[in-house]
Each structure stands twice: as structure tokens, then as C-alpha cells.
N, C-alpha and C positions, 0 to 999 in steps of 0.2 A: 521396129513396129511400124504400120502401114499407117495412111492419113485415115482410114474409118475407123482406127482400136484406137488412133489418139484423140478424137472424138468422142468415140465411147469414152474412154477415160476420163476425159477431160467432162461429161455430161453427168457422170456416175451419181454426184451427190444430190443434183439437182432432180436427176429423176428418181431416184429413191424415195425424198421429198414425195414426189406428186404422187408417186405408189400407193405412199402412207398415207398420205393425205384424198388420196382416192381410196381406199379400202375406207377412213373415217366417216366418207361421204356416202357412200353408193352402200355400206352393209351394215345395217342396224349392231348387228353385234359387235363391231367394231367400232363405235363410234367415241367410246370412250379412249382411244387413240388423241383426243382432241383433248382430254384436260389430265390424262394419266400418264403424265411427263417419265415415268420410269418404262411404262410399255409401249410408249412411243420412242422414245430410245433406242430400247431391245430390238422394236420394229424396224428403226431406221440402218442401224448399225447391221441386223440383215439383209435389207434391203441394197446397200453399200456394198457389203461386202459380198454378196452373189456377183453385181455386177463386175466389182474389179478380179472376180474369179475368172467369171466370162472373157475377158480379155486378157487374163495371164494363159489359159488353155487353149482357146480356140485357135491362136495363130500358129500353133503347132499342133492340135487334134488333141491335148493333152485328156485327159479321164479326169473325173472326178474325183477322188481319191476316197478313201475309206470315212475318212476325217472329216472329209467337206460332207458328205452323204449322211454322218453321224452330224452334222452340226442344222443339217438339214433335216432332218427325222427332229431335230431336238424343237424348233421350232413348230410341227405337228404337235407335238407332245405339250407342247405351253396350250396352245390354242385351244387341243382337245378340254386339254385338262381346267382348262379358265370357261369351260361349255360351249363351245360354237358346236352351232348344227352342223347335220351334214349338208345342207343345202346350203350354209355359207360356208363351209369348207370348200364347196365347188366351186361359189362365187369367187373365193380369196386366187383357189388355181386358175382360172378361167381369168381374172383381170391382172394378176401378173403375167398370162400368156400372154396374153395382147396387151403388154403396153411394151414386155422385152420388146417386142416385133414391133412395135411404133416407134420405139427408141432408134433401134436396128437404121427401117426406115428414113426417119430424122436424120440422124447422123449423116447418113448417104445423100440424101440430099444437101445437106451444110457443104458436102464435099465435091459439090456440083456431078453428082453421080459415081464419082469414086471410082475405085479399083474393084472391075469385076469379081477379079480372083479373090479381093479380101471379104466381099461380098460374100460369093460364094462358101468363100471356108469358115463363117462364122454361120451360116445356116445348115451345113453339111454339120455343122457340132453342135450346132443349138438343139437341133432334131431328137437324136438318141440319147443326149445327156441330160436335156427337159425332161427326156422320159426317165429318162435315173432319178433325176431330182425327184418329181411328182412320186414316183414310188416310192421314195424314203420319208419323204412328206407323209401319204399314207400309212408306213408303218410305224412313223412316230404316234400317229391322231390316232389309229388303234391300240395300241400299248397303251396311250394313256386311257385308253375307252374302257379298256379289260381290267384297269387299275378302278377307275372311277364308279365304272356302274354295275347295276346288279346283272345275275346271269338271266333273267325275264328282260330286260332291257336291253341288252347285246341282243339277244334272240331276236331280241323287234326290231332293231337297228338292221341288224342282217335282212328279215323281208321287207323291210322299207327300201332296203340298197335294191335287191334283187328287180320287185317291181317296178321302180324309176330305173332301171338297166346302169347304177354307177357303177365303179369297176374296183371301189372301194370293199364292194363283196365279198370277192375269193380272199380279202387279209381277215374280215369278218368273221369268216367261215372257218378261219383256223383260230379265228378267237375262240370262238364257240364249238370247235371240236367237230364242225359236220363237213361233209363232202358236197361239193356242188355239182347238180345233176344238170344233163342237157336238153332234160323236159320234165317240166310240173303241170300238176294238179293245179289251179287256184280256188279256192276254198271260201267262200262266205257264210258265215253265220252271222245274220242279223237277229238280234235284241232289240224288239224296241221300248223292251220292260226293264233293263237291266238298270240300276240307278250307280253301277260304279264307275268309278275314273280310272286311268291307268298304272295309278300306284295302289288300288284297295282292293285287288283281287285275292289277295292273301297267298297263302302255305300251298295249298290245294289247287291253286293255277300253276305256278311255279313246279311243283311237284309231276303236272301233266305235262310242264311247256320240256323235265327233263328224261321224262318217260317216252312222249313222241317224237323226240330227236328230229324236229324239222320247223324251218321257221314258222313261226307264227307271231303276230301284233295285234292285241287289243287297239281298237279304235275308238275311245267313248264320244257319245253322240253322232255318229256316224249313222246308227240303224234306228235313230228313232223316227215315228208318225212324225210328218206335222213338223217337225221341231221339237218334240217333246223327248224324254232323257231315253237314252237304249246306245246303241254302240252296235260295233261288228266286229268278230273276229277273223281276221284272213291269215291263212293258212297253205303254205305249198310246199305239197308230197310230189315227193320226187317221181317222173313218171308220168302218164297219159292217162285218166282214166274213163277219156272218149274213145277210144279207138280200141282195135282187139278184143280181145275174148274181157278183157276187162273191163270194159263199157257196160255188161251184164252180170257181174258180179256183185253177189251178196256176203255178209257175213253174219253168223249166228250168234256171237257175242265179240265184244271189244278183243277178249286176249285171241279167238279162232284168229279173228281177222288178222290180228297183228300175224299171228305165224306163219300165217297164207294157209291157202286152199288145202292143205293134205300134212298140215301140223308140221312140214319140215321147208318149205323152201318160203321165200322170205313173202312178203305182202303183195299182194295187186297192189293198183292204184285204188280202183274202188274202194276195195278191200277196206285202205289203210283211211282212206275220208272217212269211210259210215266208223271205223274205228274211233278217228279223234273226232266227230260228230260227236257221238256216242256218250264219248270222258268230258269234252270241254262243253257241251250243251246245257247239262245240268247247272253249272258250276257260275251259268251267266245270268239267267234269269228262268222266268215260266213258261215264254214263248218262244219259239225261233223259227225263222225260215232259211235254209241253206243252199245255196248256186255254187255251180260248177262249173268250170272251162279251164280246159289244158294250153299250153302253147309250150312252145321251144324259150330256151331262158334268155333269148334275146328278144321276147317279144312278149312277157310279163304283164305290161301295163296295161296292153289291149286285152289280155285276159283277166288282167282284175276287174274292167269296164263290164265286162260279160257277165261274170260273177256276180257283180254286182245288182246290175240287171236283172239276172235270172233270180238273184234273193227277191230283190224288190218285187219280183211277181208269182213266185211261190209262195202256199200258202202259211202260214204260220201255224206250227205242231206244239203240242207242250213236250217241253224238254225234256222230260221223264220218259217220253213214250220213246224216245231213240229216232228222234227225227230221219227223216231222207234226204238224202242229199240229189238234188235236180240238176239236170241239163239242159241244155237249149230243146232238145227235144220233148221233155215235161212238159213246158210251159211257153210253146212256141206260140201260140196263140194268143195267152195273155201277154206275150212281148208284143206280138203286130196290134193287139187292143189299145194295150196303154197309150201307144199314137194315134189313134182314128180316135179323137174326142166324142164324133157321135156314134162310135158302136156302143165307145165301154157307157156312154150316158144310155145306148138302147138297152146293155147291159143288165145297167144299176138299175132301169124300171124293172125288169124282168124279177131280180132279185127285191125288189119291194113288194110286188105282188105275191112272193113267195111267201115276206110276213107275216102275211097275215094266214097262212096255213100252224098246225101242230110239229113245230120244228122241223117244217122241210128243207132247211137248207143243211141241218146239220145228216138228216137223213140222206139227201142226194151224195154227201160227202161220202159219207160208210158206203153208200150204193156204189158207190164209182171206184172207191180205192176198194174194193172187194172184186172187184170185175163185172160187176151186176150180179154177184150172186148173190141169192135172196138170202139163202140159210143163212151164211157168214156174216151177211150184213146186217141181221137183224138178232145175230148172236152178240155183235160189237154194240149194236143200240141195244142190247137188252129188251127186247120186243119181240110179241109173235111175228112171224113171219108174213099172220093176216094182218095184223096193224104195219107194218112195211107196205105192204100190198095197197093198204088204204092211204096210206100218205102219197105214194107213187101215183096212184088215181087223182087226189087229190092237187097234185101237179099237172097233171096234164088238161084239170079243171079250169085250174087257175090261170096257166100260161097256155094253151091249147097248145103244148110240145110234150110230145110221149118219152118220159126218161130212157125207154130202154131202146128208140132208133137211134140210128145214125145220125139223122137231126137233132135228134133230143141230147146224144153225148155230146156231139161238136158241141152246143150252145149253153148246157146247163152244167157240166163241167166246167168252162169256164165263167160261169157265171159264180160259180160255187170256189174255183180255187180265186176273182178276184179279191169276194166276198172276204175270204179267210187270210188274204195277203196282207192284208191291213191298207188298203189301199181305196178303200170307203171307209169313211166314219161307224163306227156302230153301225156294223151291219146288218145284224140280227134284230136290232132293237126298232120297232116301229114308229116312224115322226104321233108328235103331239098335234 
């Protein structure tokens, strides 16, 4: 054996020690490493024993063996199962990568630079057999995940993986039976009325989360005003539903959609959102607003951002009525608003003047999501079509903007989906 593996060796226990004693310090949920002498143990004697692994394989290229890979999935399996997150699962991998490699390091230096060659042939093995390891690691932390928690929580766990890009995913994904695609949908539904948490959505969420075969996570307090209680649901179908012939797609009820366009071949993407739109909206509260944005599944997080976004400024529908799901193209306007402090403040005067009209803001609304057409939209308000006529006047009294120009749609359109975003206080309701 070479002076840098009798280094190693010769370091093994002592850095195991600072391993464990750095997982204690640096990760909350680990911290009781420090007074639970039986898991600190377990942890050390891992710890140990990887290392003097390391140096019985590497001087010869040896493999990890079945054994050592089952001894190492076993320790995933404790972890999972005693509840670390996934965000400290990735810490725990993440600072044993880097300390092997400072150890490595150290060593070579103690040995005033050492033997190239032994250098080199412990890094040529550390490479693809860290990647052995880390994978058995994750198949342990999932096995016990599919043991521990419910099939709605594996569900969330998998779109949680997905949109932070972990690669703990694809074992997820065959926890939970689905295939993973190479473009989604991301999906928001914001609540800012829902008052549940993520274990009180009962029989009837659960029941959708196994009808729509695709991830989805409750986020409570996520979609509320203010700070006040509501949540969001995000959701990703497999699939673009910005681009192609599917960017314009409708469906006529929840099951059409599901079956796609002509009852035999499988969903659009639109399709399959205004679908679980549709089932999960009801089931969350009275109101919701829902955003859109596709990306490739390495780039997830920046579509959730979007999502996001676009709920935040869509208007809120009640949930009975089968909300719409928006894209940047809906609500393009009110995104460049919400940053120009003094438009959306010219905005909000505009819509305070409207006040004091006979429910014109909820009339502009019918006007506009009908196309300006009078008949429909004064079929929806339940009103003759003269009393539409006189509110529209009435508008253009108040604000001197003609709802049916070009000017008038650019400006009171948006004024009308701020209004209903929840993005003013009591919009409707006139100051004291």
C-alpha cells in the first residue's frame, strides 16, 4: 500500500469524528447526533467504515460490492425513516462529498505531495463509485419513504424533487408508479380562501391526486392576500401547453378532456390543466386564480416562478364556474403593471372612479370575457342589453375611456382583471 492510503488509513477515525460532528452542527435535523449516543455510533461506525472501504478498493479499482451498496442504501433507509427532509438528504450527500475530497487533499499534503499515480487512482475510483454509493443511498431514503408516508405525500415529494431539478426524482417516480416526461406544464392554482393545511384535504383530494396520475403538492399559505390563510396547488402535466396546436385548446367537460380531442388518443396539454383545473378547484376553496408556464424538465423552477406570477395576476374565478387556466399571454400587461408602481397606482384610481358607478367593474368583466359582445354579456349579467348599454355610457362618463376602443380594452381590462386578482384590497367596495 502507497504513503497516501497509509494516510488515509491512518486519518480514518479521526475524520469520521468531524463528519459526524459536522453533519451535528451545520444540519438541524441532525443535531441530535450530539446527545443520542446510540445514532451517533451507528453514524460513526459508517462513517469508519466507508473510509477504510475506500482504501481497501481504490489501490486496485476494486467495485463496490453488492453488500457494501446494501449496507449503504441501509443507512438512507434509517435516515429516511427517523424523517430528514429532502433538503437535508442533500445537505448530508453534499458534505460528505466534500470533506472525502478534503480529506483526499490533506492527506497529499501530509505526504509533501505524494505519489501522483496514487493520487490519481484514488480519484479515477472515487468518481464512479461515489456515484454508486449516492444511488444506493437514494434507493434506501426512498424505500423507506414508500414505507413511511402516504400515497398524497409521495405525490408531493416527487413535484417538489422535480421543481428544485433533484435527481432523487426518477426513484420517486417509480415509487409512485408515473413516468417522467421531458416537458411539463406547470400549473398554479392559487386559493387565497382555502383555510386547510396539507394533511386536511381528506378522501376527495387523494382520490384526484390518483385519478390525475401526475404530480401535484398542496402548498398551504402559499396563495394567500396579505398573509392571510389560502395555499396553492402546483401541478405538472406532462407536456407543453404553450406551444402547438395545444396552446389553443379547449375542453368541454373534465372526462372529454381527459380522453383528448376525438375520445380516442390520449390528452393535450391544455386539455389535461383545464381537466385537473376543473376536479381540484372545487375541492380547495370559493375562489382561485390559475397560471401557466411550460418548460423542459431541467428547467422546472423557472417555470414554477412564472406560474406563479401569472396566478398572482390573474383574476380570481369562483371555483364552481371551472376556472381558466392563463399564460403569459392573458395577463401580460398586468405582469409589466405590477412593476411600474405609478401605472398600477394610475390603475387603482381609475378603478375607484368606477365605484361609484352600478356595478361597473363587475360589468366591464362580462363585457370583456364575452368579446364585447352585448347580447352574451348581458345574458351572463342577467340584464337587458339596454341597461349594459347604460353602464358602458356610464364608463366612459366616469373615466372619459370608451370601453369598446382599443384604448378603452388595453386600459379597463386591465384595470378590471387587477381589480379581481386580489391584488387591491376590496376592490369593489367604496372607502369610508
Amino acid at each position: 500500500m502507497g504513503s497516501l492510503f497509509a494516510e488515509l488509513t491512518r486519518q480514518a477515525s479521526a475524520n469520521a469524528r468531524r463528519e459526524v460532528e459536522t453533519y451535528a452542527r451545520e444540519i438541524p435535523e441532525l443535531q441530535a447526533l450530539d446527545s443520542d449516543s446510540r445514532a451517533r455510533t451507528e453514524a460513526l461506525e459508517y462513517a469508519v467504515w466507508f473510509r477504510r472501504r475506500t482504501v481497501e478498493l481504490a489501490p486496485r479499482n476494486g467495485l463496490l460490492t453488492d453488500d457494501d451498496l446494501g449496507y449503504i442504501a441501509s443507512m438512507g433507509e434509517v435516515r429516511a425513516g427517523a424523517g430528514m427532509s429532502l433538503d437535508s438528504r442533500q445537505r448530508v450527500l453534499r458534505l460528505h462529498t466534500e470533506l472525502m475530497l478534503r480529506e483526499i487533499n490533506e492527506a497529499t499534503e501530509a505526504q509533501r505531495g505524494g505519489d501522483v499515480e496514487e493520487l490519481m487512482r484514488i480519484m479515477s475510483w472515487f468518481a464512479p463509485q461515489g456515484e454508486r454509493g449516492i444511488g444506493a443511498y437514494r434507493r434506501g431514503f426512498v424505500t423507506a419513504l414508500r414505507r413511511r408516508l402516504p400515497y398524497v405525500e409521495q405525490v408531493g415529494l416527487l413535484a417538489r424533487s422535480l421543481v428544485s431539478e433533484d435527481p432523487m426524482a426518477a426513484e420517486l417516480a417509480q415509487v409512485t408508479g408515473m413516468e417522467l416526461a421531458g416537458h411539463y406544464t406547470v400549473a398554479v392554482i392559487r386559493v387565497p380562501d382555502c383555510p386547510l393545511g396539507d394533511r386536511e384535504l381528506g378522501n376527495g383530494f387523494e382520490a384526484l391526486v390518483k385519478a390525475h396520475r401526475v404530480p401535484v403538492v398542496w402548498c398551504p399559505g402559499a396563495g394567500g392576500v396579505s398573509g392571510g390563510a389560502g395555499g396553492e396547488l402546483v401541478a405538472l402535466v406532462p407536456g407543453d401547453a404553450d406551444t402547438g396546436a395545444a396552446a389553443g385548446a379547449t375542453a368541454g367537460t373534465p372526462a372529454e378532456a381527459l380522453a383528448g380531442g376525438d375520445g380516442t388518443a390520449g390528452p393535450s396539454p391544455a386539455a389535461a390543466v383545464t381537466a385537473l383545473v376543473a376536479d381540484f378547484a372545487p375541492v380547495l376553496g370559493r375562489l382561485c386564480a390559475v397560471g401557466t408556464a411550460g418548460a423542459p424538465r431541467s428547467a422546472l423552477a423557472g417555470a414554477l416562478d412564472r406560474a406563479r406570477r401569472i396566478s398572482a395576476a390573474a383574476p380570481l374565478r369562483r371555483t364552481t364556474a371551472r376556472p381558466r387556466p392563463h399564460t403569459t399571454a392573458d395577463v401580460f400587461v398586468e405582469l409589466a403593471v405590477a412593476d411600474v408602481p405609478f401605472v398600477d397606482d394610475w390603475l387603482r384610481t381609475v378603478a375607484r372612479l368606477l365605484r361609484s358607478g352600478p356595478d361597473l367593474l363587475p360589468t366591464l368583466d362580462a363585457y370583456y370575457r364575452h368579446d364585447m359582445n352585448r347580447g352574451l354579456a348581458a345574458r351572463a349579467l342577467n340584464v337587458h342589453p339596454r341597461t349594459l348599454d347604460y353602464r358602458l355610457r356610464r364608463v366612459r362618463e366616469l373615466t372619459d375611456i370608451d370601453p369598446g376602443s382599443t384604448r378603452g380594452v388595453r386600459i379597463l381590462s386591465a384595470v378590471v382583471t387587477r381589480s379581481l386578482s386580489g391584488a387591491w384590497r376590496n376592490p369593489f367596495r367604496t372607502r369610508a
